[in-house]
N, C-alpha and C positions, 0 to 999 in steps of 0.2 A: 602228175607229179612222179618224181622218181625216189625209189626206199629202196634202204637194202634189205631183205629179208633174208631169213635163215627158215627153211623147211623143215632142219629134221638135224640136229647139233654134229659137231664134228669138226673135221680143220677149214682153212681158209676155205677152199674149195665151196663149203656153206654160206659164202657170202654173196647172194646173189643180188643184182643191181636189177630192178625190175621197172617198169611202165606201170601204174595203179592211176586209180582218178582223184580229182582232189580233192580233200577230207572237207565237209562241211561241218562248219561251227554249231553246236546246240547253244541254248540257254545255259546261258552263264563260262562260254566260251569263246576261245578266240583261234583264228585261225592266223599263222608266222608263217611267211615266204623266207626260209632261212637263208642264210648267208654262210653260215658255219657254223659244225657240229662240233663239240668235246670227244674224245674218245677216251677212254677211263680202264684200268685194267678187269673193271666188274663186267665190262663189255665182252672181255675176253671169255671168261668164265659163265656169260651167257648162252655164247655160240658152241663151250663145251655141253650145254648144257648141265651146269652143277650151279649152277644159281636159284639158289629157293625161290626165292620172291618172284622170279620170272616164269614160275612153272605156275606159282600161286596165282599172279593177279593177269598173264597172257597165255603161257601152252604155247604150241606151234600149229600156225609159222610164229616167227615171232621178227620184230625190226629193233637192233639194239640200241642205246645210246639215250643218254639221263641231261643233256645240256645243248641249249643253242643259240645263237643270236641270230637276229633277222628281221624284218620289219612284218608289222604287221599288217594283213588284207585284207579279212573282214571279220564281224566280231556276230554270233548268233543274238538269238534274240534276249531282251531283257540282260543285257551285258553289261556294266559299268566299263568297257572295255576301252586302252586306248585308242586313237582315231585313228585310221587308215594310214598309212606311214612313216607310223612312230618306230622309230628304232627302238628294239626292246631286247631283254636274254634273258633266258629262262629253264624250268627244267621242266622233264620231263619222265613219266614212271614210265620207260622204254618206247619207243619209237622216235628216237631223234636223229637217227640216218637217214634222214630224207629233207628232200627241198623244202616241203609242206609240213607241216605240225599242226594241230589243234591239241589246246590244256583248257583246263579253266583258267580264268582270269586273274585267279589270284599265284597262278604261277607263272606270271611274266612280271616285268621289270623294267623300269626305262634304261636303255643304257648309257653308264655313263660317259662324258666328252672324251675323260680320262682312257676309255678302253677302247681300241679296237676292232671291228667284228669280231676278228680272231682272237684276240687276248678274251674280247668278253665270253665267246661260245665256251672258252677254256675254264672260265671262273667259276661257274655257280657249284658243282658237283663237289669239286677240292675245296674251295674256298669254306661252303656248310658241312663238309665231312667234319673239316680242321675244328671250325668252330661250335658243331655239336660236341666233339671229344673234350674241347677244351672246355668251356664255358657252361654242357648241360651234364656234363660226365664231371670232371675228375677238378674246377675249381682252382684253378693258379692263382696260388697269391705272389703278390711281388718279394720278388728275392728264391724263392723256390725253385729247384733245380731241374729242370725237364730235360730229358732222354727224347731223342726224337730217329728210329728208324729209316730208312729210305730218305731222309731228308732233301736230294735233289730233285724225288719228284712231285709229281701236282701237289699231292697231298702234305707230303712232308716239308716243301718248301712254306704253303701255307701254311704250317705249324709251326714250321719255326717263327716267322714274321707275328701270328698270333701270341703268341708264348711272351715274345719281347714287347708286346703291345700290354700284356699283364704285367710286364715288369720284372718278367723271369729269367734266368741265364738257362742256356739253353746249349744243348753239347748235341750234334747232329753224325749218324752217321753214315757215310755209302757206302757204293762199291766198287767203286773204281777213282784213281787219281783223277781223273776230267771233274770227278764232282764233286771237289774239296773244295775248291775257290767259290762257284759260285753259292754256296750253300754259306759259307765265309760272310760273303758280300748281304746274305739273308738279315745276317744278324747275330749267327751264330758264334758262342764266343769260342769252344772247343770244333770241330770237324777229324774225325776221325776215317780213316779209307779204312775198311777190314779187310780189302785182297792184301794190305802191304801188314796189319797193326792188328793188335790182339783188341776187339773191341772193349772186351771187359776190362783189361788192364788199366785203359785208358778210362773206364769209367770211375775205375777206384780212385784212380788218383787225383780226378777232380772231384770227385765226390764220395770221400771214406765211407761217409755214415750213409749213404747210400740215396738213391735222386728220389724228389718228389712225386714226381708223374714219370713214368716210363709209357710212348704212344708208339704202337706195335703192330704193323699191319702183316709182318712176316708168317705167320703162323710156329710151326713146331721149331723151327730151327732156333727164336729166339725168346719163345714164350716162357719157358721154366727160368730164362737167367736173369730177362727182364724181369720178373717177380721178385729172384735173387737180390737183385740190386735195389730193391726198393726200399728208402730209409723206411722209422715207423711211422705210421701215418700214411704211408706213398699207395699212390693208387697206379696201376697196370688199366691202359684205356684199348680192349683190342677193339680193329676193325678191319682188316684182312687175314689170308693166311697165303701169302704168295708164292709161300718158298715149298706149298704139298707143290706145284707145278712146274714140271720141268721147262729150266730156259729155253729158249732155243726151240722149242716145240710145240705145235698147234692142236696137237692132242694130250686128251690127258692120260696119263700111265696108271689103270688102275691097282697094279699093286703098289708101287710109290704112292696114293693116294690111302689106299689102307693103311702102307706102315705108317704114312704120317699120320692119320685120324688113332691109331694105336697108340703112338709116341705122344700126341698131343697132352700134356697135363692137366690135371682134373685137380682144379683147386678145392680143397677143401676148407668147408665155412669153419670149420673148429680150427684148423691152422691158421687161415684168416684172423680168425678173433685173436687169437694166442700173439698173432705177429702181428697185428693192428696196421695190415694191409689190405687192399683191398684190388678186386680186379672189374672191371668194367665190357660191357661190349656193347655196340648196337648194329644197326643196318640202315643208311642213308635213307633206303628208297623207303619205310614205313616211314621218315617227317612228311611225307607228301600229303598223308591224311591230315597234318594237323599245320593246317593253312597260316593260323594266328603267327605260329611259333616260327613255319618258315616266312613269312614278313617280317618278323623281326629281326632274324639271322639278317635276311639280306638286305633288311634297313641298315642293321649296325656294319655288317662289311660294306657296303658300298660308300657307308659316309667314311671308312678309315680308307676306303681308295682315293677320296676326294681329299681327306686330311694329309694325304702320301703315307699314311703310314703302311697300308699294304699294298703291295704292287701285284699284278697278275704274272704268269707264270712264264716265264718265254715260251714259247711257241714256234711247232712245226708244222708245219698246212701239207697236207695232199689231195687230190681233187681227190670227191668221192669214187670213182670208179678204179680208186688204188687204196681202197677200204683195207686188201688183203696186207698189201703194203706197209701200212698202216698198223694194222693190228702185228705186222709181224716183226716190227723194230720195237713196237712195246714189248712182244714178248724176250727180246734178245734179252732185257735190261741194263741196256747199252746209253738210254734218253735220259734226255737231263730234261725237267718241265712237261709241258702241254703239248700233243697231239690232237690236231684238228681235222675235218674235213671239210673244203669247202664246195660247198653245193651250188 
């Protein structure tokens, strides 16, 4: 098989594409001949090495990448496993840049007719972000106003689509004019660019009293206004902080990372209570321990891919051994959707 491994954190350079043998399935596992990997910006922040979870549950070396599709080739033993050639996509808690994968069983998925290798490898990571934030976090009712950051990409597009599937109006914003239309075409009823428009301004005036749900993956740059803007009752759901990391750059700057963790605001519970808001956070890669909840997620998004109501993300493909590639138009934040690699 071929992975890409990282040795020892740092810029592209760290991406090494290596020769290994191929992984054998234990009990209650399966091994995917993939087709195509997701690439996610937590990837990024792996290979800086500033990723908790990945120092927690691997260390280095380490092979980055949470999503794949691919058919499957054999299954260990005592496996409820699909048969030998089932097309399936799935996740995985790091090691998904590579041809080969073995998970347990209960993190694959048949894929459905609707999705394409590539669309599918892109789905599973955005698609359960969106809908842990929405649906186990922060509770959209219909008619409720959601704030949606980044909105053209993986993640924010799947929010937006999710948001209108609760019934919610939904005001999305980017960063550039390329990604007002199709974030538009999402569903969303306002689309804001803040290289041209004062983001906030444009929040008041669709929403005086202030939005329901604000989802915020930017870190310090939009964390205190998001809270700002929350009616009472409104809940702040974070899960990235993208903007400590400089664009355009494959390393990380550590004193721009201090002043951001400085700058970052510290909600407090007694203003909380007083404003009867509330702020939220989690981290994808800990659903993986709780198998029940992720089949459920991906029971209920796959059947809204089959009912049309959510679509997968557009997608760009690079062969694996342009990983660096790859990783380095995510970092511009120049993409509109899904980066892929295909193996």
């Amino acid at each position: 098989m071929r992975r890409v491994v990282i040795h020892r954190p740092g810029g592209h350079d760290r991406l090494c594409l290596e020769e290994h043998p191929d992984p054998e399935p234990g009990p209650g596992e399966v091994r995917v001949r993939t087709r195509a990997v997701g690439v996610n910006f937590a990837d990024l922040a792996v290979r800086m090495g500033l990723y908790a979870s990945a120092r927690r549950y691997v260390g280095w070396p380490i092979t980055p990448g949470f999503e794949f599709a691919g058919t499957v080739e054999a299954a260990g033993p005592a496996s409820a496993a699909p048969v030998p050639g089932t097309e399936v996509m799935g996740v995985t808690r790091f090691g998904g840049y590579a041809t080969h994968v073995v998970v347990p069983v209960a993190q694959v998925f048949p894929r459905p007719a609707g999705l394409g290798p590539e669309e599918a490898a892109g789905f599973p990571t955005v698609s359960l972000t969106a809908w842990y934030a929405l649906f186990r976090l922060a509770h959209p009712r219909g008619g409720e106003r959601v704030l949606v950051h980044s909105a053209a990409g993986g993640v924010g597009g799947a929010l937006v689509q999710l948001a209108r599937v609760a019934g919610c109006r939904v005001l999305g914003v980017v960063g550039a004019p390329h990604k007002v239309e199709p974030v538009r075409a999402l569903g969303a009823e306002e689309v804001v660019d803040r290289s041209a428009a004062d983001p906030w301004e444009a929040v008041r005036g669709w929403a005086p009293e202030g939005v329901d749900v604000a989802l915020d993956a930017n870190g310090v740059a939009t964390l205190r206004d998001s809270y700002r803007h929350l009616a009472p009752g409104g809940r702040l759901v974070v899960y990235g902080f993208h903007t400590m990391f400089r664009r355009g750059h494959d390393r990380p700057s550590w004193p721009r990372l201090a002043w951001g963790w400085l700058r970052t605001p510290r909600f407090s519970p007694l203003d909380m209570t007083n404003e009867n808001r509330s702020v939220l956070a989690f981290n994808l890669s800990y659903l993986f321990d709780h198998t029940g909840e992720l089949g459920e997620a991906m029971g209920q998004l796959l059947a809204w891919v089959d009912e049309g109501r959510l679509r997968a993300a557009p997608v760009k493909s690079y062969p694996l051994d342009r990983v660096a590639d790859a990783h380095r138009d995510l970092e511009s934040g120049a993409t509109v959707g899904k980066l892929v690699l295909l193996t």
